[in-house]
C-alpha positions in Angstrom: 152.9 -144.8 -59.0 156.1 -146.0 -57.5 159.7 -147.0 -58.8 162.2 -148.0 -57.5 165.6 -146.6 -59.1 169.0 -147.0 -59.0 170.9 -144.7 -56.6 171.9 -141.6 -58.7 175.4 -140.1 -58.9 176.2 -136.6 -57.2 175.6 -133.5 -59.7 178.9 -133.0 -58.6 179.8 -136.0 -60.8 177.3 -135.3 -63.7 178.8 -132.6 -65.9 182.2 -132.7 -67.1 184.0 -129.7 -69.1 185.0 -131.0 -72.7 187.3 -128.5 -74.6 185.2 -125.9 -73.4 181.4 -127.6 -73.4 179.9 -129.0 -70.5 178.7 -132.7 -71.4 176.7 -135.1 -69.5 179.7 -137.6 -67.7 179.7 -141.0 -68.5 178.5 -141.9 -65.1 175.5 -139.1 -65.9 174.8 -141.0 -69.0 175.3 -144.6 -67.7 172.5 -143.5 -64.9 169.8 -142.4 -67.2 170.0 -145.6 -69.2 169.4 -147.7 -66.1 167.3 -145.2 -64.0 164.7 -145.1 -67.5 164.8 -148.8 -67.4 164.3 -149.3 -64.3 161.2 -146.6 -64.1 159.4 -148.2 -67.7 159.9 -151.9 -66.2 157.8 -150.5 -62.7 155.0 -150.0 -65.9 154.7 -145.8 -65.2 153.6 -144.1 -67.5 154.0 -140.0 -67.8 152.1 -137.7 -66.0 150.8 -134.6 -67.9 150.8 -131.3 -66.4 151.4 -130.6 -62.6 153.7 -133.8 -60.9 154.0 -133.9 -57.0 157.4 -136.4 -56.5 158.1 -137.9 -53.4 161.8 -139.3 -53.3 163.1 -141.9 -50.6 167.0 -141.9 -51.2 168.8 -144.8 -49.4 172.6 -143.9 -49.7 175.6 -146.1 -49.5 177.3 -144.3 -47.7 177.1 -142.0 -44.7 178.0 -138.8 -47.2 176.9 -136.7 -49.8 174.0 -134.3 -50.2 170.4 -134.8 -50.6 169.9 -131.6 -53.0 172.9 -133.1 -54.9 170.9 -136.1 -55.9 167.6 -134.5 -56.6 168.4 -133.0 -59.5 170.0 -135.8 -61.0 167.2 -137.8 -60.6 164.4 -135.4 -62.0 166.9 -135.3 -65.7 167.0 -138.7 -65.6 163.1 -139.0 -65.4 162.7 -136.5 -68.0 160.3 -138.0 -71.0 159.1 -141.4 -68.7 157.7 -139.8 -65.4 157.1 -136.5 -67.1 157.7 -134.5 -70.6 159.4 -132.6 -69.1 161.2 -131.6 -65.4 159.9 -128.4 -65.3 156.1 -129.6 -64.8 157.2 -130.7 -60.7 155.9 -128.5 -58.6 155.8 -130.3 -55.1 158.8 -132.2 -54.0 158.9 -134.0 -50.6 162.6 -136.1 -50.0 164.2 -138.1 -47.9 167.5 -139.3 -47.1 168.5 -142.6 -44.9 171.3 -145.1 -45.1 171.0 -148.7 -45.9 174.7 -150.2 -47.2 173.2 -153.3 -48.4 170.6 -151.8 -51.1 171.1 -148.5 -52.5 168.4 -147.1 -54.4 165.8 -144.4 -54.3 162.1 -144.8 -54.0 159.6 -142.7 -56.0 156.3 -142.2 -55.8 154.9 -139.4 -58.2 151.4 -138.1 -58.8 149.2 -135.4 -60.6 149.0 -132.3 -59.2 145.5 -130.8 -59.0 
């Protein structure tokens, strides 16, 4: 199945320190919501037991690290591409520029 997302936030930016808890930002939060719709108007469906992912990230900007994005993404598809992150085994990313679309590509499957 594929989907194409939204380009996610840095982890950098995800958790903020609130009198002494660590909350989700706003901009963590804001990204789920369109990330999830994004990924249940592509039609998928979640995948039980073992998921292979294959991400495609097109950044913005000529900064900012892959592994940075990964897990941003994989929170945000918690409970749409799979119960739960902990079921991907296989991950295989990418990282190229394009100014004019930002976004990220997925393509996940069932690991046999």
């Amino acid at each position: 199945m594929l989907s194409t997302l939204p380009f996610p936030p840095s982890s950098n930016r995800y958790w903020r320190n609130v009198n002494g808890r660590m909350v989700k930002s706003a901009a963590a939060r804001q990204y789920q919501v369109a990330a999830g719709s994004a990924a249940r108007a592509a039609g998928t469906e979640a995948l039980q037991g073992p998921v292979g992912l294959e991400l495609r990230f097109y950044r913005p900007q000529r900064r900012g690290d892959l592994d940075n994005r990964i897990k941003v993404l994989l929170d945000s598809l918690q409970g749409i591409l799979y119960a739960d992150d902990g079921q991907v085994t296989e991950i295989h990313a990418y990282q190229a520029d394009d100014r004019a679309a930002p976004r990220v590509e997925v393509i996940a499957w069932p690991v046999i």
